[in-house]
py3Dmol code that shows the C-alpha trace and the ligand (Angstrom):
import py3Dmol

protein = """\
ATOM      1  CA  UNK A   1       1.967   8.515  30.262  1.00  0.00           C
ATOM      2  CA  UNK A   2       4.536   8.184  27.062  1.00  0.00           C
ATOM      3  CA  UNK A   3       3.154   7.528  23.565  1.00  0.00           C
ATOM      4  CA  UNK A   4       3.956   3.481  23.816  1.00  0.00           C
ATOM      5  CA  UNK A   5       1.891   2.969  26.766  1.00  0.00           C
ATOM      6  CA  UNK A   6      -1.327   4.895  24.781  1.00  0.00           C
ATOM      7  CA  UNK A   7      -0.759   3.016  21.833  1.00  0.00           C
ATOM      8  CA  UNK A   8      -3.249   0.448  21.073  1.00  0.00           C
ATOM      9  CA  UNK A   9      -2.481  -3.100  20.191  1.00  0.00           C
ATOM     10  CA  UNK A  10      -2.352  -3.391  16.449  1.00  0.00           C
ATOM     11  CA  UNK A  11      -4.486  -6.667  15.750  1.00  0.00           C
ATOM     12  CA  UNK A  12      -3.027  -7.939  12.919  1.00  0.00           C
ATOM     13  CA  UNK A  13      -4.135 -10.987  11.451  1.00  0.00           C
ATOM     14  CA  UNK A  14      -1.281 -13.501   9.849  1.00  0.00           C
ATOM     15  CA  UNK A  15      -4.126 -16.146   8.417  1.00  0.00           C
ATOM     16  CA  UNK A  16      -2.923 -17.437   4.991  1.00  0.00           C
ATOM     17  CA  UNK A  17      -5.158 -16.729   2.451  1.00  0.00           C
ATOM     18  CA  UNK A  18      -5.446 -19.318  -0.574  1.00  0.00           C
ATOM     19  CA  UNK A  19      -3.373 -20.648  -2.641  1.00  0.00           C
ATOM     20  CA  UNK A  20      -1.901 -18.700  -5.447  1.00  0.00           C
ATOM     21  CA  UNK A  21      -3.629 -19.670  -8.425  1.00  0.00           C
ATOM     22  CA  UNK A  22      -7.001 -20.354  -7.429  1.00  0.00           C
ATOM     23  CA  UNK A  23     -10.140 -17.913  -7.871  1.00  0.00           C
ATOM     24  CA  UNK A  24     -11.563 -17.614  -4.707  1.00  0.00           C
ATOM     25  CA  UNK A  25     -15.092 -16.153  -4.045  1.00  0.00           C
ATOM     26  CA  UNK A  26     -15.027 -13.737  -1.190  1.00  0.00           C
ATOM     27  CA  UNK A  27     -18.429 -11.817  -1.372  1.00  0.00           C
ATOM     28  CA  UNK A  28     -21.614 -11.679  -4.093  1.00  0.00           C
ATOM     29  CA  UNK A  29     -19.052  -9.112  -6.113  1.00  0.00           C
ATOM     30  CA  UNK A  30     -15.927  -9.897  -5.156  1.00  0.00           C
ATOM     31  CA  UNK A  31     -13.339 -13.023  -5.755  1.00  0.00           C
ATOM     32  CA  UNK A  32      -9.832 -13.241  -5.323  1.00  0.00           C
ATOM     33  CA  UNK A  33      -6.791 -14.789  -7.249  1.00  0.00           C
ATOM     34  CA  UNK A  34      -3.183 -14.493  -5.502  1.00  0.00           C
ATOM     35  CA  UNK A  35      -0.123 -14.227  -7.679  1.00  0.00           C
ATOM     36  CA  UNK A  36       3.048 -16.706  -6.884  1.00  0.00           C
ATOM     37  CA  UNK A  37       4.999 -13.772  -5.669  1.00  0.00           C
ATOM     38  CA  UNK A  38       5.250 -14.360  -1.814  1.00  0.00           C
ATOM     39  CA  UNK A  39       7.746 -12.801   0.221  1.00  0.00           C
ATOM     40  CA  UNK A  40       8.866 -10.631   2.866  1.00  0.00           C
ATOM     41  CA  UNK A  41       7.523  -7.686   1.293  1.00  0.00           C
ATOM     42  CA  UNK A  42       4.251  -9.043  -0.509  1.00  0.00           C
ATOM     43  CA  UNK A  43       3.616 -11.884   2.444  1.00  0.00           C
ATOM     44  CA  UNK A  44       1.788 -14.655   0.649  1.00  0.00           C
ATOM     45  CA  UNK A  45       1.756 -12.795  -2.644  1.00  0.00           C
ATOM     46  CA  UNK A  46      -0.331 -10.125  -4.801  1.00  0.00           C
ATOM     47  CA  UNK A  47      -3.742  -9.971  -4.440  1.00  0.00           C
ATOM     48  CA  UNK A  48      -5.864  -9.534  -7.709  1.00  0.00           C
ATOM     49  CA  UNK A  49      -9.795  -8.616  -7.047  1.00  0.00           C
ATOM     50  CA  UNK A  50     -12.386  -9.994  -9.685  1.00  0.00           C
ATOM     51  CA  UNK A  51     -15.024  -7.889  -8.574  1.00  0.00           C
ATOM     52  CA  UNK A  52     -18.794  -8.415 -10.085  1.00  0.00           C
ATOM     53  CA  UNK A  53     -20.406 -10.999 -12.502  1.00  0.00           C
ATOM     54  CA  UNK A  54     -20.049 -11.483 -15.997  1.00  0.00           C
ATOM     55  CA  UNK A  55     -18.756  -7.827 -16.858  1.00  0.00           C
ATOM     56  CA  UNK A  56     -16.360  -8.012 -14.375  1.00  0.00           C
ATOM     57  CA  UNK A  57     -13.625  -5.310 -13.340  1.00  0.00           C
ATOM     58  CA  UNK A  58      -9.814  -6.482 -12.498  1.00  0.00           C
ATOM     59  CA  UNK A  59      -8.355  -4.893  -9.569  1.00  0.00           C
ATOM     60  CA  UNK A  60      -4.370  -5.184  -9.355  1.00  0.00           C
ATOM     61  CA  UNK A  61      -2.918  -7.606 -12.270  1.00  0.00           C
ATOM     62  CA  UNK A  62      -0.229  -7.945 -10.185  1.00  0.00           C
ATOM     63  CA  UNK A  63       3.923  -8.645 -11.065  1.00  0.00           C
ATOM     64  CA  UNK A  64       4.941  -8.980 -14.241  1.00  0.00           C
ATOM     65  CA  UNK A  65       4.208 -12.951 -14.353  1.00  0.00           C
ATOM     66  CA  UNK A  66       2.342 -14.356 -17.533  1.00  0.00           C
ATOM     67  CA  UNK A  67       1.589 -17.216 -15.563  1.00  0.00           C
ATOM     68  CA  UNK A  68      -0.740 -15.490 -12.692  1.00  0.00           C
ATOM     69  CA  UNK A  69      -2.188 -13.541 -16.031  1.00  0.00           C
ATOM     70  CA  UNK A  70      -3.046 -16.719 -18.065  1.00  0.00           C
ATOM     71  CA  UNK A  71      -4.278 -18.510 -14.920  1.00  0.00           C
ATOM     72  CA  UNK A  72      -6.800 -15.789 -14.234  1.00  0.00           C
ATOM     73  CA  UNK A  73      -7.864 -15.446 -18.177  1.00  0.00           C
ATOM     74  CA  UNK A  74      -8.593 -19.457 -17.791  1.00  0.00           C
ATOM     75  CA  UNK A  75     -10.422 -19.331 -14.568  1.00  0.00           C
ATOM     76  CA  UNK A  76     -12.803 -16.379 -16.216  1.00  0.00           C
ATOM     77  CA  UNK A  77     -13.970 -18.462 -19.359  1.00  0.00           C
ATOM     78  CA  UNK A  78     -16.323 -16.125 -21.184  1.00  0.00           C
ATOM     79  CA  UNK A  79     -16.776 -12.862 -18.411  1.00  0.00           C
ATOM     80  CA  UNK A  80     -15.817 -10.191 -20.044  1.00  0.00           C
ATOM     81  CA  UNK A  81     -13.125  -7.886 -18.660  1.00  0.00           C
ATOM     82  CA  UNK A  82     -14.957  -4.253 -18.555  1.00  0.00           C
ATOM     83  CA  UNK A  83     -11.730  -2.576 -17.053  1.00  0.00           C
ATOM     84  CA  UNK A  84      -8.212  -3.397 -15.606  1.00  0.00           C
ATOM     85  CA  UNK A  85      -7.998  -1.051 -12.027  1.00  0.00           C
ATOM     86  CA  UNK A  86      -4.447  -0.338 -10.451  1.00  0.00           C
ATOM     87  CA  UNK A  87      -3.710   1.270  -6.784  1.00  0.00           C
ATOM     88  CA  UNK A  88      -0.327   1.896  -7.719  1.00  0.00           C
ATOM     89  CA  UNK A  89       2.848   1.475  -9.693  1.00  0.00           C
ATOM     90  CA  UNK A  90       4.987  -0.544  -7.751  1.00  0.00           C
ATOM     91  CA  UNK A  91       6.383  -3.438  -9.646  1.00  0.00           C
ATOM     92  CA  UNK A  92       4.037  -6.064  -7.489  1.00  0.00           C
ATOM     93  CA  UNK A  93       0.680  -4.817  -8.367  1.00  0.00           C
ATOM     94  CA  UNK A  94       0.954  -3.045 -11.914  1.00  0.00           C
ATOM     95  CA  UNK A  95       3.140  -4.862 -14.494  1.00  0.00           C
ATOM     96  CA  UNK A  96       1.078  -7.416 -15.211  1.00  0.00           C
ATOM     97  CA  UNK A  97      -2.140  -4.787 -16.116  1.00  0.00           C
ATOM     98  CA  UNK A  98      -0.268  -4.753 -19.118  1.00  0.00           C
ATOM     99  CA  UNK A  99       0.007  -8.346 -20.047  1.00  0.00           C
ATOM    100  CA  UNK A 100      -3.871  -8.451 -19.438  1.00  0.00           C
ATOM    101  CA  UNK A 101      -4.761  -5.407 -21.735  1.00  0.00           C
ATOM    102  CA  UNK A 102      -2.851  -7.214 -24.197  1.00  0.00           C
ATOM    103  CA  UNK A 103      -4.453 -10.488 -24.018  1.00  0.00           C
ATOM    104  CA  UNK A 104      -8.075  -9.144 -23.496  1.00  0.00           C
ATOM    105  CA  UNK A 105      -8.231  -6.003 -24.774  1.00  0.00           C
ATOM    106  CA  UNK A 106      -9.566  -4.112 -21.775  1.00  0.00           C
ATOM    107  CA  UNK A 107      -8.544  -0.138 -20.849  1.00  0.00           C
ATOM    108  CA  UNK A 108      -6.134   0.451 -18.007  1.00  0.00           C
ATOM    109  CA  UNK A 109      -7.483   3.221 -15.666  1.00  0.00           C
ATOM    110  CA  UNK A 110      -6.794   3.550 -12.080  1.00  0.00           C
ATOM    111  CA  UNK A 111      -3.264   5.868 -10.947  1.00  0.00           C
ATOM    112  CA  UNK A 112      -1.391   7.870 -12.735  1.00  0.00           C
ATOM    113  CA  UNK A 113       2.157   6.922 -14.514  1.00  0.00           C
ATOM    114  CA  UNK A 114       4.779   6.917 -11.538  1.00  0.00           C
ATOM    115  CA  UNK A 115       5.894   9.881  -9.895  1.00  0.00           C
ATOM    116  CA  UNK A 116       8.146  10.165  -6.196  1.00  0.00           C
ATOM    117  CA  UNK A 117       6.526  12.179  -3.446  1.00  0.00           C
ATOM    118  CA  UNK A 118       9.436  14.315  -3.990  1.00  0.00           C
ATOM    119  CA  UNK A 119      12.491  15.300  -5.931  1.00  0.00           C
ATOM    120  CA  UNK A 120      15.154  13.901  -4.338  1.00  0.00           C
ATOM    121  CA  UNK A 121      18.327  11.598  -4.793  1.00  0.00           C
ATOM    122  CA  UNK A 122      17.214   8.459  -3.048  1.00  0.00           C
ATOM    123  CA  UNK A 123      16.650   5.687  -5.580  1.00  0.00           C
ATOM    124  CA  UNK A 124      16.799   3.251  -3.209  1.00  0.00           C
ATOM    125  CA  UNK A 125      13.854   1.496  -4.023  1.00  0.00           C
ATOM    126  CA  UNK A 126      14.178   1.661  -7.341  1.00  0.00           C
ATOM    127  CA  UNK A 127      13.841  -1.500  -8.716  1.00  0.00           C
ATOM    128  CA  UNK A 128      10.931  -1.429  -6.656  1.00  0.00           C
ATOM    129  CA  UNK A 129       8.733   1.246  -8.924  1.00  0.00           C
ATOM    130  CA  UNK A 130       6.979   0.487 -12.640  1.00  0.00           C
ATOM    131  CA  UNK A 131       8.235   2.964 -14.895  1.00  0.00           C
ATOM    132  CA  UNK A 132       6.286   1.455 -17.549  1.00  0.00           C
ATOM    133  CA  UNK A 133       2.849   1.853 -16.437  1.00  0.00           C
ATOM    134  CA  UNK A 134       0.694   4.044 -18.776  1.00  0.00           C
ATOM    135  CA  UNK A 135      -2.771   4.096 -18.037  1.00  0.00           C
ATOM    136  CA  UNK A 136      -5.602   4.820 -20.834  1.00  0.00           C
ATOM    137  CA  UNK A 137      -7.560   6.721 -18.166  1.00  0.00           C
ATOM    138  CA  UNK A 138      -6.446   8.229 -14.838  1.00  0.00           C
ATOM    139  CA  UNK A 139      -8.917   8.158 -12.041  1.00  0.00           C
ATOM    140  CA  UNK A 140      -9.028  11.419  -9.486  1.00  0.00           C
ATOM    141  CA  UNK A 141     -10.784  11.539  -5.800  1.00  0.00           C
ATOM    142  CA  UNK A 142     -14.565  10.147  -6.670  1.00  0.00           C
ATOM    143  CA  UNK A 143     -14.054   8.615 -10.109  1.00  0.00           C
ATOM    144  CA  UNK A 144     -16.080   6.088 -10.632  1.00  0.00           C
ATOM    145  CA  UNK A 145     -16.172   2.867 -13.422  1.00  0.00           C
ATOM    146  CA  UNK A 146     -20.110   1.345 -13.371  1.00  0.00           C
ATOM    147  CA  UNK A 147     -21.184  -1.913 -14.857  1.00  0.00           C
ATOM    148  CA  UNK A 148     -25.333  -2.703 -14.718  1.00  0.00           C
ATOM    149  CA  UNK A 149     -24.398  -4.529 -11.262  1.00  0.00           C
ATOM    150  CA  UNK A 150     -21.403  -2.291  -9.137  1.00  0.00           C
ATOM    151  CA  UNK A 151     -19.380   0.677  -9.036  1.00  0.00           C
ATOM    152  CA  UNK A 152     -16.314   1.465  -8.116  1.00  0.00           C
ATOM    153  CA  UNK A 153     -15.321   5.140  -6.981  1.00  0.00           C
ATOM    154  CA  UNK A 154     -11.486   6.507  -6.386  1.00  0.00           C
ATOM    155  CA  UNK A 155     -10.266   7.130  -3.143  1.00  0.00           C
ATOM    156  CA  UNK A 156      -7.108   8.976  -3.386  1.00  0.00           C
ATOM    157  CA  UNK A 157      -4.949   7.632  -0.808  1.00  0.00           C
ATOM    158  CA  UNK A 158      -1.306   8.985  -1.398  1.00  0.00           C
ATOM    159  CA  UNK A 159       1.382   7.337   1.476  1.00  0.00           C
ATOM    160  CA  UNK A 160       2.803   4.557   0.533  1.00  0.00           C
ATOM    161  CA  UNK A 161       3.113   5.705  -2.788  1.00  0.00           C
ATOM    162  CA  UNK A 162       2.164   9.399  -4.154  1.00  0.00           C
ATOM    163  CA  UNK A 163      -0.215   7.984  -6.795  1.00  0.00           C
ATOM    164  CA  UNK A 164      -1.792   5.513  -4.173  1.00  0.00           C
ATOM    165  CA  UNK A 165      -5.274   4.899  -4.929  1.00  0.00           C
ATOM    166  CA  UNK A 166      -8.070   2.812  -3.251  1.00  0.00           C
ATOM    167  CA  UNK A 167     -11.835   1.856  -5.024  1.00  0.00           C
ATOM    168  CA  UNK A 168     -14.532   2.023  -3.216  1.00  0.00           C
ATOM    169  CA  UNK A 169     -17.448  -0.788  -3.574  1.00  0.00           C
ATOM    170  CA  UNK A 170     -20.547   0.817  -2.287  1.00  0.00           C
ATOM    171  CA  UNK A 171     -23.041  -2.077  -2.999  1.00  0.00           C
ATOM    172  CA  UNK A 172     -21.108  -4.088  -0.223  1.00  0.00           C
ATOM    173  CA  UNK A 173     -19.481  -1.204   1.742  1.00  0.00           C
ATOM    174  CA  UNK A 174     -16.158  -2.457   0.819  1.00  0.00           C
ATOM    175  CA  UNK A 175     -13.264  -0.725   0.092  1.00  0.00           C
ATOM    176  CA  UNK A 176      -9.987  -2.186  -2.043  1.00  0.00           C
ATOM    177  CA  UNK A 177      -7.114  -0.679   0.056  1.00  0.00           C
ATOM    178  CA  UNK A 178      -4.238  -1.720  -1.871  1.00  0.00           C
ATOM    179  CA  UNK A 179      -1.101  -1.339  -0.090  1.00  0.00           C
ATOM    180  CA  UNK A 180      -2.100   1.671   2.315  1.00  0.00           C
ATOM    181  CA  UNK A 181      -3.823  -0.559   4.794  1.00  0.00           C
ATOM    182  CA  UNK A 182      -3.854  -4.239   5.179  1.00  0.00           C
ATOM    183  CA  UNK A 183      -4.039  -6.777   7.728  1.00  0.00           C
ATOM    184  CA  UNK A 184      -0.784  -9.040   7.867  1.00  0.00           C
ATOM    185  CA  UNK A 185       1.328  -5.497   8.488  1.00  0.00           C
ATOM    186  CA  UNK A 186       1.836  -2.274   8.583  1.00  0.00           C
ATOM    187  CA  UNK A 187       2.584  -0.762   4.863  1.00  0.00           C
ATOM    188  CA  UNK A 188       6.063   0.595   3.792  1.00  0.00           C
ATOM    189  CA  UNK A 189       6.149   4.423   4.130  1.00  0.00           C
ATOM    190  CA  UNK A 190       9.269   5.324   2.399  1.00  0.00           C
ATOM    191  CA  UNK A 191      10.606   8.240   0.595  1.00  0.00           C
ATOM    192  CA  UNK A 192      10.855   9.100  -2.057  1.00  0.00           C
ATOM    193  CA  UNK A 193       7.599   7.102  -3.580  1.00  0.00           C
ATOM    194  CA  UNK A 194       6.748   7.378   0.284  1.00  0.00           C
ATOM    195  CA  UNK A 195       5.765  10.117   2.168  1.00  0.00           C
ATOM    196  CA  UNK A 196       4.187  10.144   6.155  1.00  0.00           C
ATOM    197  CA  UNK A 197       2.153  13.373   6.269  1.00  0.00           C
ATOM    198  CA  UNK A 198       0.639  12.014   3.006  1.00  0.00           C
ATOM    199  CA  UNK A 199      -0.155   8.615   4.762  1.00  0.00           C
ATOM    200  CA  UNK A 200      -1.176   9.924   8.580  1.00  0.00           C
ATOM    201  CA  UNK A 201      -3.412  12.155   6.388  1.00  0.00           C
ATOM    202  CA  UNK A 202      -4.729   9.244   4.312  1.00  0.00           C
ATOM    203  CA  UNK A 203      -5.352   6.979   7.322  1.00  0.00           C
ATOM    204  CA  UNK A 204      -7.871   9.865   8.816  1.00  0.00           C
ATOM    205  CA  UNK A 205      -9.185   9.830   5.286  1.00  0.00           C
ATOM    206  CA  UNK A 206     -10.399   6.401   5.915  1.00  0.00           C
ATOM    207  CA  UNK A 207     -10.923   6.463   9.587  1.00  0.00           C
ATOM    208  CA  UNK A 208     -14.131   8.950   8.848  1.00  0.00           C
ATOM    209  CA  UNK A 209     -15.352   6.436   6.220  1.00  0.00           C
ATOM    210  CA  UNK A 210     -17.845   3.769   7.157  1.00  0.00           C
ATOM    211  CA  UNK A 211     -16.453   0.828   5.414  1.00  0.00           C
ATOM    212  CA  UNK A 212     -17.086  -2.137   6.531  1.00  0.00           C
ATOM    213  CA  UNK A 213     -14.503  -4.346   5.120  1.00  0.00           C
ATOM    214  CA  UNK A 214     -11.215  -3.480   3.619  1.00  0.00           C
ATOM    215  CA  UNK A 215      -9.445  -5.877   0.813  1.00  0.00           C
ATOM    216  CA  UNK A 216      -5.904  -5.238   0.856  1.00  0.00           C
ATOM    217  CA  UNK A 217      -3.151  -5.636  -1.886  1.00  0.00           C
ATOM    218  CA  UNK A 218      -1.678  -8.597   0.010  1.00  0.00           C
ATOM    219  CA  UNK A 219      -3.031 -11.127   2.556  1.00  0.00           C
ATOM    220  CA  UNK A 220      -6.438 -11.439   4.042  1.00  0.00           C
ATOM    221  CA  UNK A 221      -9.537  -8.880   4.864  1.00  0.00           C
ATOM    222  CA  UNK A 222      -9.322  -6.187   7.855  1.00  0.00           C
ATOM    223  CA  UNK A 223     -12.213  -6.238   9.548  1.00  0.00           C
ATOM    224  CA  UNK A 224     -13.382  -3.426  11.853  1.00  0.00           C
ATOM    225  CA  UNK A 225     -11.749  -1.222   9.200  1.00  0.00           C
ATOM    226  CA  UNK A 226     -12.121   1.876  11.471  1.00  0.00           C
ATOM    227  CA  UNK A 227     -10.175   0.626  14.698  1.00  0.00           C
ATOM    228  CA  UNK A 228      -7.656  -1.124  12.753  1.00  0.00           C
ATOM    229  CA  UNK A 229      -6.951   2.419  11.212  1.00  0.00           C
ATOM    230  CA  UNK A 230      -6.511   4.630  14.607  1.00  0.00           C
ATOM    231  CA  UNK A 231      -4.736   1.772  15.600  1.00  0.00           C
ATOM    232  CA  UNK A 232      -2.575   2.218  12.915  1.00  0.00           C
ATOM    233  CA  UNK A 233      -2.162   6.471  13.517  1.00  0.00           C
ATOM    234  CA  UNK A 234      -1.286   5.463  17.133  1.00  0.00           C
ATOM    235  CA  UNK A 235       1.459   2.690  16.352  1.00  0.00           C
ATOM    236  CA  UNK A 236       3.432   5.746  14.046  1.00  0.00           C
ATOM    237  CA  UNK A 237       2.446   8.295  16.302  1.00  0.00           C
ATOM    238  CA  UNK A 238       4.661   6.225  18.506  1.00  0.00           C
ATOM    239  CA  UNK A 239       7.133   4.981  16.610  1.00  0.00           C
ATOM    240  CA  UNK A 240       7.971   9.089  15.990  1.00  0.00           C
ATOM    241  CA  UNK A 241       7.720   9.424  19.630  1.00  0.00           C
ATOM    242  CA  UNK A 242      10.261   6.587  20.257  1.00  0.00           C
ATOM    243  CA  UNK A 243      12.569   8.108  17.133  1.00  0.00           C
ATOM    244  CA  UNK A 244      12.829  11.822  18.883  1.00  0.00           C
ATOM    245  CA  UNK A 245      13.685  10.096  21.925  1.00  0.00           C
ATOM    246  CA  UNK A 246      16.133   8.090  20.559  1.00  0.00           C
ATOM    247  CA  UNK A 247      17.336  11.529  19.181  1.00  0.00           C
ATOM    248  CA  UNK A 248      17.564  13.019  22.391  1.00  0.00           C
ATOM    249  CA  UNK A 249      19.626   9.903  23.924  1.00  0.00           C
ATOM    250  CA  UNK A 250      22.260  11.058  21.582  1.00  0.00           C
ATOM    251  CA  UNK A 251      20.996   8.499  18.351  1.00  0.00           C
ATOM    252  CA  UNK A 252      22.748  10.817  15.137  1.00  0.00           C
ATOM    253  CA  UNK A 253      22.242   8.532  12.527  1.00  0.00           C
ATOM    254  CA  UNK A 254      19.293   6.389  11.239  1.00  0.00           C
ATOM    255  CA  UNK A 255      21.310   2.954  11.602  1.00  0.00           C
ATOM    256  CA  UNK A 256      21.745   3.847  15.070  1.00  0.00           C
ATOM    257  CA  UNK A 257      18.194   4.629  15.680  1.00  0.00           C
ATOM    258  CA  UNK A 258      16.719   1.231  13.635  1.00  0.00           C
ATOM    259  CA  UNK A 259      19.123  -0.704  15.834  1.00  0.00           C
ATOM    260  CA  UNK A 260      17.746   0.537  19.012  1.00  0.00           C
ATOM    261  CA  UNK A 261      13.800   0.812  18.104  1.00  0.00           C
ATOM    262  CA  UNK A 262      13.547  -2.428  15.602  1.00  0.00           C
ATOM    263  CA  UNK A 263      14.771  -5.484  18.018  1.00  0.00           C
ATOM    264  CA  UNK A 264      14.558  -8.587  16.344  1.00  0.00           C
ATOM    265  CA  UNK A 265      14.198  -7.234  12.409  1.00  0.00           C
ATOM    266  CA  UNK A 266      14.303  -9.470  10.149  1.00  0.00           C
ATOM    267  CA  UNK A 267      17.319  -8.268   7.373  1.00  0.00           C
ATOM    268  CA  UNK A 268      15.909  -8.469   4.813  1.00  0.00           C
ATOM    269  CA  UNK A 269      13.556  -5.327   5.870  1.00  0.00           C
ATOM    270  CA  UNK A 270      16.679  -3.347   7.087  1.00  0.00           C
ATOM    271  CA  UNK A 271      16.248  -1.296   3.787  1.00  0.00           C
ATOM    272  CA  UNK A 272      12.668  -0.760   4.678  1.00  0.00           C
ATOM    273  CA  UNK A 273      13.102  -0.095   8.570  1.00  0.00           C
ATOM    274  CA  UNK A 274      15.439   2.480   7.652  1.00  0.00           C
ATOM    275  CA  UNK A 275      13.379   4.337   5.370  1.00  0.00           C
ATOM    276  CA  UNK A 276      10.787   4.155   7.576  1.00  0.00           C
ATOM    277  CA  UNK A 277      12.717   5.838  10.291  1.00  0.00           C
ATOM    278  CA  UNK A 278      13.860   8.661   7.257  1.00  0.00           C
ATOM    279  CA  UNK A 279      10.064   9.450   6.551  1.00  0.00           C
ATOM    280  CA  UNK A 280       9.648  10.318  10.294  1.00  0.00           C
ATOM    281  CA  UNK A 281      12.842  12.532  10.081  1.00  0.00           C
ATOM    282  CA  UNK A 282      11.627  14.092   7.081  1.00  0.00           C
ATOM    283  CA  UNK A 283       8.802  15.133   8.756  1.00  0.00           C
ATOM    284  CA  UNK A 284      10.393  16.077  12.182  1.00  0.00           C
ATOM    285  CA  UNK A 285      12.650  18.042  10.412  1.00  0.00           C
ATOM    286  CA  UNK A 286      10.238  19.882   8.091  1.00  0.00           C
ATOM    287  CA  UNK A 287       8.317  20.577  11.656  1.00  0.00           C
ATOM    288  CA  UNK A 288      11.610  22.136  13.122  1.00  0.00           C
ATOM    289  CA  UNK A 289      11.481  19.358  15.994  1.00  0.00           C
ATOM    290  CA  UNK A 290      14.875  17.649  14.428  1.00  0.00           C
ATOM    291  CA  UNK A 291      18.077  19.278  13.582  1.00  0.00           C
ATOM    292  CA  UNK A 292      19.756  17.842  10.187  1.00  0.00           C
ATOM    293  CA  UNK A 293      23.051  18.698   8.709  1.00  0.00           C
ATOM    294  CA  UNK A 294      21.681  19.500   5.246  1.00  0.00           C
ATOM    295  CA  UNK A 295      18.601  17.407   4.130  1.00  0.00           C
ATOM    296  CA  UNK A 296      17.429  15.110   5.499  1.00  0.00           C
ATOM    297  CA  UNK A 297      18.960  11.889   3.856  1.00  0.00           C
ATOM    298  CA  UNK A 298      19.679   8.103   4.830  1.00  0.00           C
ATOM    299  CA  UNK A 299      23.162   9.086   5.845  1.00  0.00           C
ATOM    300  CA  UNK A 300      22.752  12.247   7.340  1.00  0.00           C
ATOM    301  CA  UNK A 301      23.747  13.080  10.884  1.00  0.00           C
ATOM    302  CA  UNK A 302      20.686  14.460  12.929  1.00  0.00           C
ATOM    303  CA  UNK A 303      20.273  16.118  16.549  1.00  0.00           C
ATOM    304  CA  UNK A 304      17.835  17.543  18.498  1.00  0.00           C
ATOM    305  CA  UNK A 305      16.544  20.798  17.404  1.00  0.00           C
TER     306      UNK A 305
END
"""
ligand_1 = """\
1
ZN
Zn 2.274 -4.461 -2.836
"""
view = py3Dmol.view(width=600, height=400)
view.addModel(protein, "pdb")
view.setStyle({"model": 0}, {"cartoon": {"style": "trace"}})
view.addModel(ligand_1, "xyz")
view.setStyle({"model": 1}, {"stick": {}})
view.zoomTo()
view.show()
């Protein structure tokens, strides 16, 4: 049996969420407000999490759109904002923490200031990352912030991006995933914010947790948190299975291979495909199982090992 044929269908689910602008209640603690930033990357746009009552905690600001910020401060009134919580500093989720400390006052906690999984010369992504972000407090594995009703407690979930974080809500076993699991897609792995042992390891992080709802930086809730997540594990363990084999069938360079094992893609995630396919290599050659001539780059010419 290959490693498509034990791969589980991923159920992902497409539903639009509401409209951007409007505070949605999802749960007793948690609401919802989606930022007008919709696209191929961010699907129907940014999700920021009001979670509890009154004191109330801010979970992803969002782009840097005073609009989606002013909108939010409206829709609030007179709850006060105990704390502005970010996953992580890519230019979609984090920007606009700052706009909201300015206009309420509140402390920025949540992930540390940017950093790449690694030292290298990509830069691809670039205009992709927040330079700017500066938190007032930085939250490590088990963190917690605590108003008289909830708590939320750091999850460290480095991947997508090294200073990836999720926030746990145990009063309604829910868990804020941010970008490193959600249900409209599979998340960008890409070096060098990227990294895949980081993010297989971070997906068995949450497989042995017993949420039982996960609310993700964009698009709706995943349900059945824990089979969406091995699902997840199986669909990359895959995708590296069909990448080595596409190796072996003579593939050398990474456009070659995204041509052959991304039919259909739409262009605009070309970038994205292809760094994809480079955070497998990294790893394959790191694990000796792929031969590269030098590091292993976007343009570098690979071969089996
Ligand atoms: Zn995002």
């Amino acid at each position: 049996m290959n490693a498509q044929s034990q791969s589980e269908e991923i159920a992902f689910d497409r539903s639009l969420p509401a409209r951007p602008g409007e505070l949605v209640r999802l749960s007793p603690l948690v609401r919802r407000m989606i930022a007008g930033n919709a696209g191929p990357m961010t699907f129907t746009g940014t999700c920021t999490y009001v979670v509890g009552n009154g004191p109330v905690a801010i979970i992803d600001p969002g782009p840097d759109d005073p609009a989606h910020i002013s909108a939010l401060l409206e829709v609030l009134g007179d709850e006060t904002i105990a704390a502005i919580l970010v996953t992580h500093t890519h230019r979609d989720h984090s920007p606009g923490a700052r706009l909201l400390k300015q206009a309420s006052g509140a402390k920025i906690i949540g992930c540390a200031p940017h950093r790449p999984s690694q030292e290298a010369g990509f830069g691809r992504l670039d205009a992709a990352h927040d330079r700017d972000h500066a938190p007032d407090a930085i939250m490590s594995e088990g963190d917690s912030i605590e108003t008289a009703e909830f708590a939320l407690t750091c999850v460290e979930t480095p991947g997508h991006a090294a200073n990836h974080l999720a926030f746990a809500l145990a009063q309604e076993d829910a868990l804020f995933s941010g970008d490193h699991v959600m249900a409209w897609s599979t998340t960008v792995v890409a070096p060098p914010d990227g990294a895949m042992r980081d993010y297989m390891n971070s997906l068995e992080k949450l497989r042995l947790r017993n949420d039982k709802i996960y609310w993700p930086g964009h698009g709706g809730p995943v349900v059945a948190p824990q089979r969406y997540v091995r699902a997840l594990a199986q669909h990359r363990r895959a995708r590296e299975a069909a990448i080595l084999s596409r190796i072996a069938a003579g593939d050398s360079s990474i456009d070659a291979i995204v041509a052959h094992i991304y039919e259909g893609l739409n262009p605009a995630l070309r970038v994205a495909a292809a760094l994809s396919v480079l955070a497998h290599l990294e790893g394959l050659v790191a694990r000796g199982q792929v031969a590269a001539e030098g590091p292993a780059t976007l343009e570098a010419v690979y071969r089996p090992a």
